[in-house]
C-alpha positions in Angstrom: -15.6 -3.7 -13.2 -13.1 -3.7 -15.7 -11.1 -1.1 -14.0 -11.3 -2.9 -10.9 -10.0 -6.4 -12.7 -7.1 -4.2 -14.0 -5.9 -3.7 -10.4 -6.4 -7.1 -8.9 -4.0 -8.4 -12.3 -1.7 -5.1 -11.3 -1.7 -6.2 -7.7 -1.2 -10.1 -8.4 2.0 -9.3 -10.2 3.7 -6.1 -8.2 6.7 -6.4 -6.2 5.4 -3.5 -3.8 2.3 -2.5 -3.1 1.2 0.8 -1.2 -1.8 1.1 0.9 -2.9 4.8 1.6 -5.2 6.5 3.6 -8.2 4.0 3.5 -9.5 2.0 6.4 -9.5 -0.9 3.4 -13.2 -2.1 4.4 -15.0 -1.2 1.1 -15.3 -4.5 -0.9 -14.2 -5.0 -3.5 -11.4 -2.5 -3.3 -10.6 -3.6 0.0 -9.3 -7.1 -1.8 -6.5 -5.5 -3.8 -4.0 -5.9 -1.1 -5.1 -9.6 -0.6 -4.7 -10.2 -4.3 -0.8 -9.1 -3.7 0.3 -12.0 -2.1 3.7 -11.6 -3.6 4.3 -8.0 -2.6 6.1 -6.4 -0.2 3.2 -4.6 1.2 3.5 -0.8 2.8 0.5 0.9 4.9 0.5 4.9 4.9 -2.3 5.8 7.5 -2.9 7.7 10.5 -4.3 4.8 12.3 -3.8 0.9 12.3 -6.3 -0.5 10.2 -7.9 -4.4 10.0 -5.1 -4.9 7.9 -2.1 -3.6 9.5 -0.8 -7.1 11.0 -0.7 -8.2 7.9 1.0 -5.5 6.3 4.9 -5.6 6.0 5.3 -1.8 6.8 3.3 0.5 8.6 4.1 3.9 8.3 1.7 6.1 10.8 0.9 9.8 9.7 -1.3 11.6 7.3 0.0 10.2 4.0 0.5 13.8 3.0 3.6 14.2 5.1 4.2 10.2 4.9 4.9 9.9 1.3 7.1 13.0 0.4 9.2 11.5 3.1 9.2 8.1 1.7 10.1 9.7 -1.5 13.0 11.2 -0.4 14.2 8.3 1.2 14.1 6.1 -1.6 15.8 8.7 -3.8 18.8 8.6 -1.2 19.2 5.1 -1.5 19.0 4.6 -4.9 22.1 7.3 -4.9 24.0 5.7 -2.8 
């Protein structure tokens, strides 16, 4: 439990927060992106999931080609 208190405090103070891969209805993990009511929040999953209208961004695809994407993209900006 203390490793799961660690990322509620984590996810009450982020400024982004990135959801991937999970259908986010195993409690208690499935409260982390609830607890990051500040965040800008980013979903990475193949489907929509309970979640998703809440979400800021959803990003469909298998998070394996998702993320190397996102990756890139945010390196290009932060060049710019």
């Amino acid at each position: 439990m203390e490793n799961l208190q660690r990322a509620f405090d984590a996810a009450e103070s982020c400024d982004v927060l990135l959801i991937v891969g999970t259908s986010n209805v195993v409690y208690p993990a499935a409260w982390i992106p609830i607890k990051a009511h500040r965040a800008f929040l980013v979903e990475v999953n193949p489907q929509p999931s309970e979640l998703t209208p809440s979400m800021d961004v959803h990003l469909a695809g298998p998070s394996g080609e998702v993320l190397p994407r996102l990756v890139e993209a945010v390196r290009h900006l932060k060049a710019t």
